[in-house]
N, C-alpha and C positions, 0 to 999 in steps of 0.2 A: 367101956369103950364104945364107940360110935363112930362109924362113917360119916365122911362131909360128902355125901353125894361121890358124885362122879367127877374123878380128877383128868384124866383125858380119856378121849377113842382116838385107836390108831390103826389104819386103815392103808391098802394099797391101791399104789394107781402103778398105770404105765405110763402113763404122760402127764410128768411133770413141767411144762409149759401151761400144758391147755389146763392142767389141776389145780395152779396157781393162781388165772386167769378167772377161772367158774368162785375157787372161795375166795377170794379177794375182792375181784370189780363185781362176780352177780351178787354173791352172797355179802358182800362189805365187811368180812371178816379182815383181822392185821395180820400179816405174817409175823410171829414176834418171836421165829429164830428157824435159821436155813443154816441145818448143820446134818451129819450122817447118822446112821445107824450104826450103832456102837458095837452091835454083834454082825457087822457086813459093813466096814466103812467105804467101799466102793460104789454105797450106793444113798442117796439124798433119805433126811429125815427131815420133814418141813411139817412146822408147827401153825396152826392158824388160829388166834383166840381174839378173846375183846381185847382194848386197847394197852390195858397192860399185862396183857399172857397170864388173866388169872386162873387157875385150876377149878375146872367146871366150865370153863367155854370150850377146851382147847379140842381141837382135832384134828388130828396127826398122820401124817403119810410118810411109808416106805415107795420110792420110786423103784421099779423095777422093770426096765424100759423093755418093751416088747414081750411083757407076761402075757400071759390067755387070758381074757376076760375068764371072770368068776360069774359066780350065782351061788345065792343065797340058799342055803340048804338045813335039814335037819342039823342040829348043835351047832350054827351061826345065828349071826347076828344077821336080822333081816331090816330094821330101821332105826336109826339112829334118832332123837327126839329134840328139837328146839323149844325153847318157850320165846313166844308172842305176849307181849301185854295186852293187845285188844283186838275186837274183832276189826278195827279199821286197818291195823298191821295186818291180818289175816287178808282182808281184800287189796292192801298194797304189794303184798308178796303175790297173790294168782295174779294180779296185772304184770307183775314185774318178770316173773317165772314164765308165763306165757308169752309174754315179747321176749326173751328170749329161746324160746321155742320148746321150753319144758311142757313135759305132759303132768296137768297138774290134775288129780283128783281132791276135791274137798268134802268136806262133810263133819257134824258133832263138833264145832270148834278146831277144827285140823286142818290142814291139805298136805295129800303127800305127792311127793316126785321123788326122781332121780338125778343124780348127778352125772355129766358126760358120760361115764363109764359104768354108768348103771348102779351106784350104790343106791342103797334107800335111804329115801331124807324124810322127815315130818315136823310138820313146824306143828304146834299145839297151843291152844288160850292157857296163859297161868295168869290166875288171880291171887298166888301165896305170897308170903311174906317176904321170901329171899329176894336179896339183893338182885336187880337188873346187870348182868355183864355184858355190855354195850363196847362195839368197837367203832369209829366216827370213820362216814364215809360222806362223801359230800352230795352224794344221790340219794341216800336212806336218811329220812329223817331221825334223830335219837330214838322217840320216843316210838318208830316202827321196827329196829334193828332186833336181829336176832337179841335173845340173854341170856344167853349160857344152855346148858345140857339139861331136860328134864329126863330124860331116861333113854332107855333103847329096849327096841321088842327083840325075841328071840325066837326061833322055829323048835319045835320039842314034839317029840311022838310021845311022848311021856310030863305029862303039866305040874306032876308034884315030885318028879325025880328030883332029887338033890335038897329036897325043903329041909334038912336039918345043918346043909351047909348055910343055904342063906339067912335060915332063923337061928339055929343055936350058935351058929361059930360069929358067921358075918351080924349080925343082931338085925335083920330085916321084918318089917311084918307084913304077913301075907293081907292083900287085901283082894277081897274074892275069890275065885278059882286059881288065878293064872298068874297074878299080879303080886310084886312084892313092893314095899318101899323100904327107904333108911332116909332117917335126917338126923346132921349131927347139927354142931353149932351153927355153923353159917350158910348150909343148903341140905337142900336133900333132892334124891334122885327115885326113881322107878325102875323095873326089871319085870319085861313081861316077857310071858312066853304064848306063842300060838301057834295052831297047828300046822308039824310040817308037811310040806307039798310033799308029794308023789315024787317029782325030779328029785333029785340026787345034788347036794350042794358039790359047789366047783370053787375050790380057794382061789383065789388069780384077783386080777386088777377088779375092780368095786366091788373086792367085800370088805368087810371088818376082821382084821387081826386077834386084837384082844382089846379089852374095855377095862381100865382103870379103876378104881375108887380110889378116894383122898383121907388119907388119912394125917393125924397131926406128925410131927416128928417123934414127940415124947411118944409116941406110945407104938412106933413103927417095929420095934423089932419084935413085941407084946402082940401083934396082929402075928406075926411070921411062926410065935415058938405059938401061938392057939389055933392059926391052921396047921400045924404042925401035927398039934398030940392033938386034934381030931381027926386026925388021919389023912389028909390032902394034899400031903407031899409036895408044898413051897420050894421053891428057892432059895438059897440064903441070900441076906438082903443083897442087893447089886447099886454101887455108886452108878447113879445115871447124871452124876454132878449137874444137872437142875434137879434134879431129887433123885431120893432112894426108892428101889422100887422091889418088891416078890412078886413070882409069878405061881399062877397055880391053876389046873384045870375044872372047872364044877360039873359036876356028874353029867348035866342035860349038852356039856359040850362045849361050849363057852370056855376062852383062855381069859380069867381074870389076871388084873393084875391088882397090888394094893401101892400106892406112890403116895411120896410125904408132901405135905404142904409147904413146900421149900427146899432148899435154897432159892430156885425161882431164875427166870429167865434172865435178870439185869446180873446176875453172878460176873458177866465176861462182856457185857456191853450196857451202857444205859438204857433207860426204859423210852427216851425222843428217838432210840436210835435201832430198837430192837427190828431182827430182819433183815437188814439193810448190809451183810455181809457174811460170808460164810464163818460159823464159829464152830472153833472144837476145843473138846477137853482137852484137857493138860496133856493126859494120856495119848490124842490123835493127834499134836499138833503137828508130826514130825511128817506128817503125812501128805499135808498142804498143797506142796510143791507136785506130788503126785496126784492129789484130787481134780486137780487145777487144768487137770488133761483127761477124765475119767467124769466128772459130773456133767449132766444136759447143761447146756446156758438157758435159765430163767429170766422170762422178763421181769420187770420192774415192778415188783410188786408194789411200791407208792405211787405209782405213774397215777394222776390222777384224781390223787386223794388229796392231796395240800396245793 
């Protein structure tokens, strides 16, 4: 078995207006489903991927309005990782980041910023084979738009803590000290760790929740019973009816999760039309009528784009 990379990051904001606004119009990502959190429905779970919500672009928010800003700490996630096609995309994004008044450092083929509420972003040069996951925005040219996920860094006081989960169980190979990868059929991703700061992480609005990987459906519950009997104590699987997902924690800190390659966003709308209204599972629909008094109102996230 083998992972397909990273199937989403999901992440917290407190302001689900302005959070919509930063990945949608700066970053030109789609919103390709505004619906809740299945374990807290009173509060938004907004999806943001390429143009058809494929797994490995997506990145995901829990709203939770008036949280404490977070910070990045020992066993979080400290950047989140994009892939660039070229170095011309790499100078389209510091002009573009800059005019809106990001602090952009760059360097080695990278630049990293923040998002409004301080998460860590990195855009990065990929030259490999995997497919481009492009979302069309009528400011970003195709061929400079973000392409999906190459990996995310992680803060660890410990750089080989947990190497038997991500090589024996998850099948990753270290490369270097600090660095693991996985590539299954149609992507692969990175997991890196480096050293935690001194401060103390703070969970709250921009940091990262937990980090995904993609796995096929046939083999999802065969991922759950072998973090299992290696001892990592999964969840059993959980219907997220856009996929199935387990949850598990990795020694250096990190909440994995492992989520199947489908069913997929168009399940409960078409895919001209993902975004564009609040959806719930079967299970929340009864809810509706109460959300409809209880959710922030979001702008338009196609404003814009067509």
């Amino acid at each position: 078995m083998k992972l397909d990379g990273i199937h989403h990051v999901t992440c917290i904001t407190a302001d689900a207006p302005r959070n919509v606004d930063f990945y949608t119009r700066v970053l030109g990502l789609r919103m390709v489903k505004k619906t809740v959190n299945q374990d807290d429905p009173t509060v938004y779970h907004l999806f943001y991927a390429d143009e058809r919500g494929s797994a490995g672009s997506d990145i995901t928010f829990f709203e939770y309005p008036g949280a404490r800003a977070g910070r990045a700490g020992r066993g979080m996630v400290s950047a989140i990782v994009w892939r660039v096609g070229s170095q011309q995309a790499l100078d389209f994004w510091e002009q573009r980041l800059n005019d809106e008044g990001a602090a952009v450092t760059r360097s080695d083929g990278r630049l990293r910023f923040d998002d409004p509420e301080g998460l860590g972003l990195e855009l990065e040069l990929f030259t490999g084979a995997d497919a481009p996951l492009v979302a069309e925005h009528p400011d970003i040219p195709h061929e400079l738009a973000l392409q999906g996920f190459g990996g995310v860094r992680m803060y660890s006081s410990d750089m080989q803590r947990g190497r038997e989960l991500l090589e024996q169980t998850l099948g990753f190979e270290q490369h270097g000290d600090s660095r693991w990868e996985v590539q299954g059929e149609h992507r692969g991703a990175f997991y890196e760790r480096l050293p935690a700061p001194d401060d103390q992480g703070i969970p709250g609005a921009g940091t990262v929740h937990h980090v995904a990987w993609a796995s096929s459906m046939a083999e999802h519950e065969d991922w759950q019973r072998k973090v299992a009997a290696d001892g990592y104590h999964p969840t059993p699987v959980i219907d997220r009816f856009y996929f199935k997902s387990i949850y598990f924690r990795e020694p250096a800190g990190v909440l994995f999760e492992i989520a199947t390659l489908g069913p997929g966003f168009a399940t409960d709308e078409p895919i001209e039309h993902l975004g564009e209204r609040l959806s719930l599972p079967p299970d929340f629909e009864h809810l509706r009528d109460q959300l409809d008094g209880v959710l922030t109102p979001l702008p338009d996230a196609r404003a814009g784009r067509v």
